[in-house]
C-alpha positions in Angstrom: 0.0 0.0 0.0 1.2 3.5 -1.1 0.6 6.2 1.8 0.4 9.6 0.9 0.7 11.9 3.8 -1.1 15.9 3.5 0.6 18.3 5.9 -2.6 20.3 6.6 -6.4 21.0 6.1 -6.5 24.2 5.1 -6.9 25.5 1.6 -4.9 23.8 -0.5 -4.7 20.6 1.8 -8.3 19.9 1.5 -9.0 20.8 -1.6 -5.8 18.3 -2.5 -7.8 15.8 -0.7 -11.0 15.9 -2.3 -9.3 16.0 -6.0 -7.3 12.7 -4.8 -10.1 11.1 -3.7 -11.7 11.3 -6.8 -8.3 10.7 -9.0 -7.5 7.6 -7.2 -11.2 6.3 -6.7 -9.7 2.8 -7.6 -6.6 2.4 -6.0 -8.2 4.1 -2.7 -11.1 0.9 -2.8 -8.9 -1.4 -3.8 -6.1 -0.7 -1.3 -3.6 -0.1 -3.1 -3.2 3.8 -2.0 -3.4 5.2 1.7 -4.9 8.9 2.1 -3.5 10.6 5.6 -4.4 14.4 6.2 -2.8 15.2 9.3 -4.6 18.7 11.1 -5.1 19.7 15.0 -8.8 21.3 13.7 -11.3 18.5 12.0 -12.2 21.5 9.5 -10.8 23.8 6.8 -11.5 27.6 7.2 -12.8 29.6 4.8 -10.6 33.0 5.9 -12.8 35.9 3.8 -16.1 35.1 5.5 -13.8 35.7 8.8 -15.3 39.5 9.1 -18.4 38.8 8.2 -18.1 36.3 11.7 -17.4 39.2 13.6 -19.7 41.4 12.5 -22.7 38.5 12.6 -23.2 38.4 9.2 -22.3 34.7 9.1 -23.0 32.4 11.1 -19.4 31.2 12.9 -19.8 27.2 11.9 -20.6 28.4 8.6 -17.3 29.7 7.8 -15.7 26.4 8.0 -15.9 23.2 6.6 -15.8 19.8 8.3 -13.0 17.2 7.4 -15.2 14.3 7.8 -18.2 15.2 6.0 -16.4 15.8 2.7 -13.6 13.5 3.0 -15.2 10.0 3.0 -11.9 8.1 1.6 -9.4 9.7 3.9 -8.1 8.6 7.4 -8.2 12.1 9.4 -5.6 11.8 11.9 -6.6 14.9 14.9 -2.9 16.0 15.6 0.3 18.6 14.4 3.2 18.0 12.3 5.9 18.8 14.1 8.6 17.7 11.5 8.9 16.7 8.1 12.0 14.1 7.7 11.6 13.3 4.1 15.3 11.7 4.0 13.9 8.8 5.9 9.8 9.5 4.7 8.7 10.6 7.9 6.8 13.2 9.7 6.7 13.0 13.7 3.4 14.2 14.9 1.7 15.2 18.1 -1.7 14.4 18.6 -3.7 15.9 21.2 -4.0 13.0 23.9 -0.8 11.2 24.0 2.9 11.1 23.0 4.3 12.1 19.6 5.1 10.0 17.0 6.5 9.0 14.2 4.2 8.3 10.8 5.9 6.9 7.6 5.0 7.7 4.5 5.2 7.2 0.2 5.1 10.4 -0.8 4.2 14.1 1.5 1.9 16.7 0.4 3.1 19.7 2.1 0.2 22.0 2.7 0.7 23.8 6.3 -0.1 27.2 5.3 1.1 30.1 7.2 1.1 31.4 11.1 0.1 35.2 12.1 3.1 37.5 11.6 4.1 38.4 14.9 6.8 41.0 16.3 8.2 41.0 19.6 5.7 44.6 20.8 5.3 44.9 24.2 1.7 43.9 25.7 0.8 41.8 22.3 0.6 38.4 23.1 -1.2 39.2 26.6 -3.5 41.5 25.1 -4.4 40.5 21.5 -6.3 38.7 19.4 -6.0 37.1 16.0 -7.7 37.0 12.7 -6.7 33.6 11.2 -9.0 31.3 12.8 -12.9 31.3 13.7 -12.6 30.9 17.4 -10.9 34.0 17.3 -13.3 36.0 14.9 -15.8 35.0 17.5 -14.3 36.3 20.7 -13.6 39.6 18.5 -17.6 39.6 17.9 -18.1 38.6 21.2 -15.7 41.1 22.8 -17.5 44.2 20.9 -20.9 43.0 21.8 -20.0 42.4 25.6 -18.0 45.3 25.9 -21.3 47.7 24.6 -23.3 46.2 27.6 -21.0 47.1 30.1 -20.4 50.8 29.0 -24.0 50.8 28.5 -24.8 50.7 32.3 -21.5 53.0 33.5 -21.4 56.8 33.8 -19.1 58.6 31.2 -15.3 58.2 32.5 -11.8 56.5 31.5 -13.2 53.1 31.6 -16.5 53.4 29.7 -14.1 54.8 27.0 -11.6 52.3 27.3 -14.6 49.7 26.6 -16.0 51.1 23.6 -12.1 51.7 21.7 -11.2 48.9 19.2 -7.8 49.2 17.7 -6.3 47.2 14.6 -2.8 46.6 14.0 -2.8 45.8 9.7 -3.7 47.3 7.2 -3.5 44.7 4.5 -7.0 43.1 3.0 -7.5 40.9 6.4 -6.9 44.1 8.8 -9.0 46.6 6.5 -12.2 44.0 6.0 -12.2 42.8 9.4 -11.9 46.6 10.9 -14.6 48.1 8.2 -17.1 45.2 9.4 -16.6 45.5 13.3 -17.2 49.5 12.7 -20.3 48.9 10.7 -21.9 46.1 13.8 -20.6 48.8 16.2 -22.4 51.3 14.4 -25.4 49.2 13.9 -25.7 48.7 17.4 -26.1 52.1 18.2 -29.9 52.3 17.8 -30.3 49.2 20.6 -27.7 50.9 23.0 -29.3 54.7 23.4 -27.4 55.1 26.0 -23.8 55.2 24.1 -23.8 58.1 21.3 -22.0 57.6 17.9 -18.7 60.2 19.0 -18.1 58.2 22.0 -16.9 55.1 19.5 -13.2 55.1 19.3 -12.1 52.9 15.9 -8.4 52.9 15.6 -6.6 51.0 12.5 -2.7 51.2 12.7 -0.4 50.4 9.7 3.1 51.0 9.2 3.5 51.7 5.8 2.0 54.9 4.1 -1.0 53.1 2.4 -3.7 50.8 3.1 -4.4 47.8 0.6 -0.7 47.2 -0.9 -3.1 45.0 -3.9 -5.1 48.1 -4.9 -3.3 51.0 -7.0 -3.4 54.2 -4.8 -6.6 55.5 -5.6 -8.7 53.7 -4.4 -7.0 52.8 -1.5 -7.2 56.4 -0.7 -10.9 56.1 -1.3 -11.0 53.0 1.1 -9.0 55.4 4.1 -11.6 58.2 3.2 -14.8 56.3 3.5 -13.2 54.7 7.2 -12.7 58.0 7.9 -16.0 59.4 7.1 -17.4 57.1 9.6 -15.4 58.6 12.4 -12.6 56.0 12.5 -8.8 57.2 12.8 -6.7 56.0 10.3 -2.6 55.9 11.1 -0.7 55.8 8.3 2.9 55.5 8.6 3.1 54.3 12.4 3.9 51.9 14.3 2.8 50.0 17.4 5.1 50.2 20.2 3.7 48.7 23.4 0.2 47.2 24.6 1.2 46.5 27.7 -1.4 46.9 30.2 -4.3 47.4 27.8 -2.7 50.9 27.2 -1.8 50.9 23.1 1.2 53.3 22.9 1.9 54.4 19.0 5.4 55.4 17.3 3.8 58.8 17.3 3.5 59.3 20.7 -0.1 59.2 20.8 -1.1 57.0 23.6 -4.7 55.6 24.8 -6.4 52.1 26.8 -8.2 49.9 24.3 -10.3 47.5 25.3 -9.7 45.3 22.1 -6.4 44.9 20.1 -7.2 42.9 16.7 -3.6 41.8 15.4 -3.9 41.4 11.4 -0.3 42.4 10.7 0.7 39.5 7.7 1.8 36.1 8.1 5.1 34.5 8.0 6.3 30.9 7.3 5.1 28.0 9.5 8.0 27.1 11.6 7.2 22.9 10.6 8.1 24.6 7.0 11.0 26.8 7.6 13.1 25.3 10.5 11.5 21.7 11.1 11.8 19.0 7.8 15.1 18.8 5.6 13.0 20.1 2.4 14.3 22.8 0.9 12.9 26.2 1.7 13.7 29.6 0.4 15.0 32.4 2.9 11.9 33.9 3.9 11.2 29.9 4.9 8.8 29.1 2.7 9.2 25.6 0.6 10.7 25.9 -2.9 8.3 24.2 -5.9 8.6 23.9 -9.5 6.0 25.2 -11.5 3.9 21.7 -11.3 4.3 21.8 -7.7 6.6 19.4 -7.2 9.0 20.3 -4.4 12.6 21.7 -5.5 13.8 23.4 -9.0 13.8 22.0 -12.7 17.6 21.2 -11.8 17.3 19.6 -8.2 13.6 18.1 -8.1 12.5 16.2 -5.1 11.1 12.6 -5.6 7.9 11.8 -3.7 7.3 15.2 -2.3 4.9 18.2 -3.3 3.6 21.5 -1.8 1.2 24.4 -2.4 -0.8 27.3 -0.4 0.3 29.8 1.4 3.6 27.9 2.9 5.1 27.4 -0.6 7.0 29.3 -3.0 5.1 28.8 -5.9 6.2 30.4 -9.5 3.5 32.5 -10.7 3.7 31.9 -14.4 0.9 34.3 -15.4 3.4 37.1 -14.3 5.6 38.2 -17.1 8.3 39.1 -14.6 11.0 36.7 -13.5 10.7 35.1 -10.4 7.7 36.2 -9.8 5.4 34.1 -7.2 2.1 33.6 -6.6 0.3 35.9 -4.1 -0.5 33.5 -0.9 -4.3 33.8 -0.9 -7.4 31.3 -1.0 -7.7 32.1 -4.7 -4.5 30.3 -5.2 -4.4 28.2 -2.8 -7.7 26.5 -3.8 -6.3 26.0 -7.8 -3.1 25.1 -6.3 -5.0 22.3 -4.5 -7.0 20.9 -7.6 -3.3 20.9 -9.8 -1.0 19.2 -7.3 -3.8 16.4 -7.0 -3.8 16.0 -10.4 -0.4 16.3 -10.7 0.4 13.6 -8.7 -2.4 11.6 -9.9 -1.1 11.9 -13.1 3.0 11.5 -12.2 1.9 8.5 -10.1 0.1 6.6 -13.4 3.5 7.8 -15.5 1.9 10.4 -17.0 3.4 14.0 -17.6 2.1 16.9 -15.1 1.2 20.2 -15.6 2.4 23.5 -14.6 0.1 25.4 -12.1 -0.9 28.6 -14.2 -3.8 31.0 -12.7 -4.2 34.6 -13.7 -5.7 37.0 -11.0 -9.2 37.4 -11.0 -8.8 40.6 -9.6 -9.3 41.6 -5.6 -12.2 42.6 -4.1 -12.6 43.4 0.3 -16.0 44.2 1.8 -16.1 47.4 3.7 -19.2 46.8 5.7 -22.7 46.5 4.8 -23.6 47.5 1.4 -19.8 48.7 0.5 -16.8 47.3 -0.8 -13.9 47.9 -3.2 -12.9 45.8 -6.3 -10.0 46.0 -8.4 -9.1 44.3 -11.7 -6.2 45.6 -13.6 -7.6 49.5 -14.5 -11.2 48.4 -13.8 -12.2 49.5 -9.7 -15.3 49.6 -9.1 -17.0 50.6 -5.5 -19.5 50.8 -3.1 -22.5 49.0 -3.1 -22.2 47.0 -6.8 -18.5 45.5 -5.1 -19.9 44.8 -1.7 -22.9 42.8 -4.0 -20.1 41.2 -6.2 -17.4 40.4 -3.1 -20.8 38.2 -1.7 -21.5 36.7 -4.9 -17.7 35.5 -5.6 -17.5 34.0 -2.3 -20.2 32.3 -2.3 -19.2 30.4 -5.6 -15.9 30.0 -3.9 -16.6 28.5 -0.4 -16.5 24.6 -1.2 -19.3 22.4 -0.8 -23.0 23.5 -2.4 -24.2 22.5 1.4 -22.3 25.1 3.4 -23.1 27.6 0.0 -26.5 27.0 1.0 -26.3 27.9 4.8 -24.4 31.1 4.3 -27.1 32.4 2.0 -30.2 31.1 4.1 -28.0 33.3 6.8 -27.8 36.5 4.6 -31.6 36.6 3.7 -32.6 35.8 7.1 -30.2 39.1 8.3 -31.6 40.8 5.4 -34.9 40.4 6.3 -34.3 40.8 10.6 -30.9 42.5 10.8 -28.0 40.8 12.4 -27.9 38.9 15.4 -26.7 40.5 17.8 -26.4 38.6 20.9 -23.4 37.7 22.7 -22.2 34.5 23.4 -18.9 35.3 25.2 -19.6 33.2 28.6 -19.2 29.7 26.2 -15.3 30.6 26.5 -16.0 30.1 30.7 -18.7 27.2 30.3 -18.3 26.1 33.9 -18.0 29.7 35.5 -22.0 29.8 36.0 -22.1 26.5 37.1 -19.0 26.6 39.9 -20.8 30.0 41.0 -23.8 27.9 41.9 -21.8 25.2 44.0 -20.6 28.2 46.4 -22.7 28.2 49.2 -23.8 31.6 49.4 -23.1 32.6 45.9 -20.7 35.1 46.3 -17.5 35.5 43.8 -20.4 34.9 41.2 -18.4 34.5 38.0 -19.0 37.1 35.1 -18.7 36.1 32.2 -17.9 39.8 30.5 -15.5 40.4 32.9 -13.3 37.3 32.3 -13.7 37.9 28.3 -12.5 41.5 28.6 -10.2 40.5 31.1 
């Protein structure tokens, strides 16, 4: 029996899967072939509908898509890679109960994707929260929602306005989208909270570099800042974050102030399994070097047995006339990457030549909000209302399955038709805080559930 090892359920990993599953129908039933996908979640995110999570305009299970109701013909091993050794054909993995070990494989299918770019700011990693996974769009949500009923019932003062100041370190297409959706819940929440008026909101979004959106040209990224801007956030170009400590976000300014959530959207980097942990060879940002059919290694030095695609490898963007050039790591890659290295090794496995992976951009497109978004392609932007329609049209053909397509838009009529939900389910993080409050005799140190989520 052949094993073929995936490193990863993400993206490219699962959609790898599925296209194996189907390319090796008969060697899968007839036992000739092994399918592993090694992942510590049982589901693949789908990352755009990510700020629609936080702002309720998709429902959180929605947003991601489980292992083991699409992948019938592939053992699902619940556990992390913790090294790829492809000298001797293993990977060593951790599971969640129990001691690492060691899995041997045929041939590795490197899909790990990337980890939240992180640098070493003071107060971060006590105080922030991510945007990579669901969990953590739905504390963000959570946070927001919580944080409006408890400056709801306090008099005006340093701490009601701690509560109701967000601030977001990123300006790239994760940063902007999430930030433009959490200011357009905060802003529809207004109406149900009349004791909190519009001017007291305090929307911060931080980016280092001069401009927002490095995918857009500069116009409308200016546009972007401008309509941000118009709703009374504060957009810092140009600076940096300098310390978090304490709740207190301090930036390169000078310009200091508590914030009672700190979203960190600041890029990704390479997954350590990729870049220091397997003896594949990776580039020097650590990402895993592929020829053009996804194979791992160059025309002159391939690798036997071993392939990679998503955001964790260095793949050559052929539609770029420019040498060197490599494809941008997003889900529109990632997802065609998936579908060609399955085929590919379908294909090289049955002695049959491969393919190179060759995808031209689409174009990009990031929702602002209800009812606005921006969408470039080449010279062609379009805005407001027609790209917020076409953003929820693309990713609704893009999210895989026609089952979960079919939830998320039963979810955006029924908002259409009642509004967003907006109740706040941040106490699940704490689910036996209510419950050990009870046992006390008397019921005093009653657990709060806001108080430990904004804590």
């Amino acid at each position: 029996m052949r094993r073929i090892v995936i490193v990863g359920g993400g993206y490219a990993g699962f959609t790898a899967a599925r296209e194996l599953e189907k390319g090796l129908r008969r060697e899968l039933r007839g036992g000739d072939v092994e399918l592993v996908l090694v992942d510590p979640r049982p589901y693949m995110t789908y990352q755009p509908f990510l700020p629609e999570v936080m702002a309720g305009s998709v429902e959180a299970r929605h947003a991601a898509v489980a292992h083991r109701s699409h992948l019938r013909r592939t053992r699902l091993v619940d556990g992390s890679v913790t090294r790829v050794d492809h000298a001797d054909r293993v990977v060593v993995v951790r599971p969640r109960s129990g001691e690492p070990y060691r899995l041997p494989y045929d041939t590795v299918v490197v899909t790990a994707g990337a980890v939240t770019r992180v640098f070493p700011v003071p107060g971060v990693a006590e105080q922030a929260i991510g945007m990579k996974h669901v969990e953590e769009a739905v504390a963000i949500r959570d946070r927001l929602l919580t944080s409006f009923d408890r400056a709801a019932s306090l008099p005006r003062g340093p701490e009601r306005q701690r509560l109701l100041t967000v601030t977001f370190v990123g300006g790239g297409f994760s940063g902007v989208e999430g930030f433009a959706e959490l200011l357009s819940l905060a802003h529809d929440l207004l109406p149900r909270y009349p004791e909190i008026d519009a001017a007291e909101l305090r929307f911060h979004l931080v980016e280092l570099s001069d401009r927002i959106l490095p995918e857009v040209t500069d116009r409308p990224g200016r546009w972007v800042v401008e309509q941000l801007e118009r709703r009374g956030a504060h957009v810092h170009l140009g600076t940096g974050l300098e310390s978090a400590a304490g709740g207190v976000v301090t930036l390169s300014t000078g310009e200091s102030f508590p914030s009672g959530l700190l979203v960190w959207a600041a890029g990704n980097a390479a997954n350590p399994v990729v870049a220091t942990h397997t003896d594949l060879p990776v580039d020097r940002r650590g990402y895993v070097v592929v020829r053009p059919d996804l194979r791992v290694g160059t025309d002159d030095a391939p690798v036997d047995d071993a392939w990679a695609a998503g955001d964790g490898a260095a793949v050559p963007d052929l539609a770029v006339p420019r040498p060197g050039a490599l494809a941008v790591p997003n889900a529109q890659h990632a997802v065609r990457q998936g579908r060609r290295l399955a085929r590919n090794l379908v294909a090289d496995l049955r002695g049959r030549p491969t393919r190179p992976y060759v995808h031209g951009s689409l174009g990009v497109i990031a929702t602002l909000g209800l009812g606005s978004g921006v969408f470039q392609f080449r010279r062609v932007v379009v805005r407001g209302l027609l790209a917020w329609l076409m953003h929820r049209g693309y990713h609704l053909l893009a999210i895989p399955t026609w089952e979960r397509k079919a939830r998320v838009l039963a979810v955006w009529t029924t908002a259409a038709l009642f509004g967003r939900d907006v109740v706040s389910l941040a106490s699940v993080q704490t689910p036996r805080a209510a419950f050990a409050a009870a046992t006390t005799p008397d019921g005093a140190g009653r657990a709060q559930p806001d108080q430990e989520v904004a804590a």
